[in-house]
C-alpha positions as CSV (number, residue, x, y, z in Angstrom):
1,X,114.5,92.9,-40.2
2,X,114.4,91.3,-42.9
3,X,117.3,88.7,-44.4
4,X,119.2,90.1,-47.8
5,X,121.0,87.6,-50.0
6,X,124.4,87.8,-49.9
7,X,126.5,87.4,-52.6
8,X,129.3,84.7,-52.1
9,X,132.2,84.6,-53.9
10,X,132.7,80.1,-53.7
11,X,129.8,77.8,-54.7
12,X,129.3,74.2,-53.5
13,X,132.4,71.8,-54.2
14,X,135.0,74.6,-54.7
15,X,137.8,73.5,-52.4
16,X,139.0,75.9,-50.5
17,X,141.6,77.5,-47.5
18,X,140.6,78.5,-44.5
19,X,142.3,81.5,-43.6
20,X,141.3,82.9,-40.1
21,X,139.9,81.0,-36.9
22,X,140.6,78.3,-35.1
23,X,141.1,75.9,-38.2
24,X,143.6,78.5,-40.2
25,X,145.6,76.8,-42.5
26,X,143.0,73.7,-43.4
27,X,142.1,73.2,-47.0
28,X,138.5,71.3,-47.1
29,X,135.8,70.9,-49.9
30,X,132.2,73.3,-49.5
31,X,129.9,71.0,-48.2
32,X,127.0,73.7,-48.5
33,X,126.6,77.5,-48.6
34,X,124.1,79.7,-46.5
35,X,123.7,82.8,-49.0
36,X,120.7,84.2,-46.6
37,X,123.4,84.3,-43.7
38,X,126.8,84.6,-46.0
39,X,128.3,81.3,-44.6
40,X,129.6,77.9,-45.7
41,X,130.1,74.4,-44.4
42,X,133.5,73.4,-44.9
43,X,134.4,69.7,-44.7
44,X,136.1,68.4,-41.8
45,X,136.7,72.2,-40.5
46,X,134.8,74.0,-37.4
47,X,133.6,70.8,-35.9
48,X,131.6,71.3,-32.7
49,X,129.8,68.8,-30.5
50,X,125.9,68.4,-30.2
51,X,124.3,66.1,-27.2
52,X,121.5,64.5,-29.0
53,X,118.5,62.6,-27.3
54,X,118.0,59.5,-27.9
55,X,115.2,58.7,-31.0
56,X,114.3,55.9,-33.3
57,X,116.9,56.5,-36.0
58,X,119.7,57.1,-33.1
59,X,118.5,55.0,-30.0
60,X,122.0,55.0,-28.3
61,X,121.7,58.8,-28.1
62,X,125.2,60.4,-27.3
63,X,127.9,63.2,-28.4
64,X,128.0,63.4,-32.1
65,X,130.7,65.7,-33.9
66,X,129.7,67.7,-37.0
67,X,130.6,70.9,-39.0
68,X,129.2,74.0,-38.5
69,X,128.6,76.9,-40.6
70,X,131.4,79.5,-40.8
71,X,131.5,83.2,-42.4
72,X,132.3,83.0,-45.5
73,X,134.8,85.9,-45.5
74,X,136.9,83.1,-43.2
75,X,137.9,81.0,-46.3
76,X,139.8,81.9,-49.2
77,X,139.3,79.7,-52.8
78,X,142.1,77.3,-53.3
79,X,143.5,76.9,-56.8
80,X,144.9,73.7,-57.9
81,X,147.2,74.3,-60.8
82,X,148.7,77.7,-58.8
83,X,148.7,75.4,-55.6
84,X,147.9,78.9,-53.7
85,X,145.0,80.9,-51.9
86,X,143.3,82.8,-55.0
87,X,140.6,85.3,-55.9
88,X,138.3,85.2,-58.5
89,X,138.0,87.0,-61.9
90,X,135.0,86.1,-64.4
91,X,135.6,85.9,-68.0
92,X,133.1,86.2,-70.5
93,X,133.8,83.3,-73.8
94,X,131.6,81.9,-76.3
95,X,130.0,79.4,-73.9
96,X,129.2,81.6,-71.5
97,X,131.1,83.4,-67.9
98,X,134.1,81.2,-66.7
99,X,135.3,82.0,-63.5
100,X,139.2,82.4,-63.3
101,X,142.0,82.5,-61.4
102,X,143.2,85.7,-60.9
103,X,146.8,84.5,-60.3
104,X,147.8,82.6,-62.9
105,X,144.5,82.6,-65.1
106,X,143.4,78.8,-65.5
107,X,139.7,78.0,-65.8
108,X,138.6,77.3,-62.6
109,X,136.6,73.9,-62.9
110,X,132.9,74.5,-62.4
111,X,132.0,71.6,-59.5
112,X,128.1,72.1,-59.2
């Protein structure tokens, strides 16, 4: 089976709300996106727990906390000027697409 490219509706940096799960409610910054599996790593959101061996960069070893990718149909984008959950509309202007919010139609700042 071959993996298909999923189109994701938040790029890297967007800040956005998580809207189902276990972290509901959190607001975070995109820390990466997965387009080949359709997730995102949210900052300081879905933290799990991973036992690592001991090596040369870690010798102490231990139980190290990091995020974990999540669906990206679990978060919503967040728009600053609205202060609300929002989707996202793209405008075509001299300078090229914008995208925009579809609530109260600000540019939404392009963080890449």
């Amino acid at each position: 089976m071959a993996a298909v490219k999923q189109s994701i509706h938040v790029k890297k940096g967007d800040v956005v709300m998580i809207i189902t799960g276990k972290d509901a409610g959190k607001k975070g910054k995109i820390l990466e996106v997965i387009p080949k599996k359709g997730r995102v790593v949210v900052e300081k959101a879905n933290i799990v727990k991973r036992h690592t061996k001991p090596s040369q960069s870690m010798p102490q070893g231990g139980i190290m906390e990091k995020e974990a990718p999540m669906a990206s149909s679990n978060v919503m984008l967040f728009c600053e000027e609205c202060n609300s959950v929002t989707r996202v509309s793209i405008k075509q202007t001299e300078v090229g697409k914008v995208r925009v919010c579809k609530k109260c139609g600000v540019n939404l700042p392009d963080k890449n």
